[in-house]
N, C-alpha and C positions, 0 to 999 in steps of 0.2 A: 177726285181732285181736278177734274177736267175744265171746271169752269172756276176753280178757286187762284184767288190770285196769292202770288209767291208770297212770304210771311215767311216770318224768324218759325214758326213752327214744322215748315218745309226745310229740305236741305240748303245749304249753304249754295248759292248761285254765283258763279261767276261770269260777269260781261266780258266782250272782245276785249278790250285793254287789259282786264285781268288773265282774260287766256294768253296774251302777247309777254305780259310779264311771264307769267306760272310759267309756259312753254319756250322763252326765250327765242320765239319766233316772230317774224315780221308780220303784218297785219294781212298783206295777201299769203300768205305761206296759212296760215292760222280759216282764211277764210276757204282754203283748199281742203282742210279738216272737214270742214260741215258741207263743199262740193261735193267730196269723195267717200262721204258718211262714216268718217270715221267720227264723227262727233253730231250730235243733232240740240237742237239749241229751239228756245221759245221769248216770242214777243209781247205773250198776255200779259205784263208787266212793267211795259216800255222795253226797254233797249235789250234787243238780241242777249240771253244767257243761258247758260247749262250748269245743270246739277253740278257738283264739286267732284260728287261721288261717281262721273263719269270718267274722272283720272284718278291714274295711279301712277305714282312715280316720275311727276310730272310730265307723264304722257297720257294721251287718250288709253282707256283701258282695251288691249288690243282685243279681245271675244268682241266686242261693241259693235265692231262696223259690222260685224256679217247677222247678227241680233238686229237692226238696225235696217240695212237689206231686210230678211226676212219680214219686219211688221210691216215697210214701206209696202213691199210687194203684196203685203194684205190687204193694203191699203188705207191703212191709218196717216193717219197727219202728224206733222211732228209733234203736236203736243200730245197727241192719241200715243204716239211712241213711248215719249216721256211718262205720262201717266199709268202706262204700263209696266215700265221699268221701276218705279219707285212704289207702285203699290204692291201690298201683300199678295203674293198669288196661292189660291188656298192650295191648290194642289204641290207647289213647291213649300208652301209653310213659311216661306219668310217674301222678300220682293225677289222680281229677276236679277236686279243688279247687285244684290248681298249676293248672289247663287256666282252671279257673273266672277263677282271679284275673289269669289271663294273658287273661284274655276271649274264651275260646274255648267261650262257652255251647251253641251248635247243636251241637256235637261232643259236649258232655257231654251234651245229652239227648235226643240220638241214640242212644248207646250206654244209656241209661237206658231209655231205651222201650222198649230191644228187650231189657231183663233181664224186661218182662210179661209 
């Protein structure tokens, strides 16, 4: 998915405005999210957005930032982050972020260490 562009068959993407509503925070408060990696976001489709499926309860899904850390410091790019987070990983059986939000964090950055 690295070089494909966002489409209705990808997940649901929200832009900066849409994070300001979802999150009922101000625009720099929101852009301290993706400073502080609690959130990582992509431009290959115009304007800054992140997967939907990166929040929960409208907040950033809190395992994310340190999943997040971990690929940076492998040195993936944020869409290299992204596209690992949403695709299937075979040894987990389903993607990272189904694992994430089902709270199976040690598994996903287990397998993320060991892509350094």
């Amino acid at each position: 998915m690295s070089e494909t562009e966002i489409t209705a068959s990808t997940p649901d993407w929200l832009t900066l405005p849409d994070l300001v509503e979802l999150l009922s925070e101000p625009l720099g408060r929101v852009h301290r999210l993706f400073d502080e990696q609690h959130l990582v976001g992509s431009r290959r489709n115009g304007p800054l957005s992140v997967p939907a499926v990166f929040l929960q309860d409208g907040r950033p899904l809190p395992s994310l930032r340190g999943t997040i850390i971990v690929l940076k410091d492998a040195g993936f790019s944020d869409d290299e982050v992204i596209d690992w987070l949403l695709e299937e990983e075979e040894s987990m059986g389903r993607s990272p972020i189904a694992a994430l939000r089902d709270g199976h964090k040690s598994e996903v950055r287990r397998v993320a260490r060991a892509l350094a």
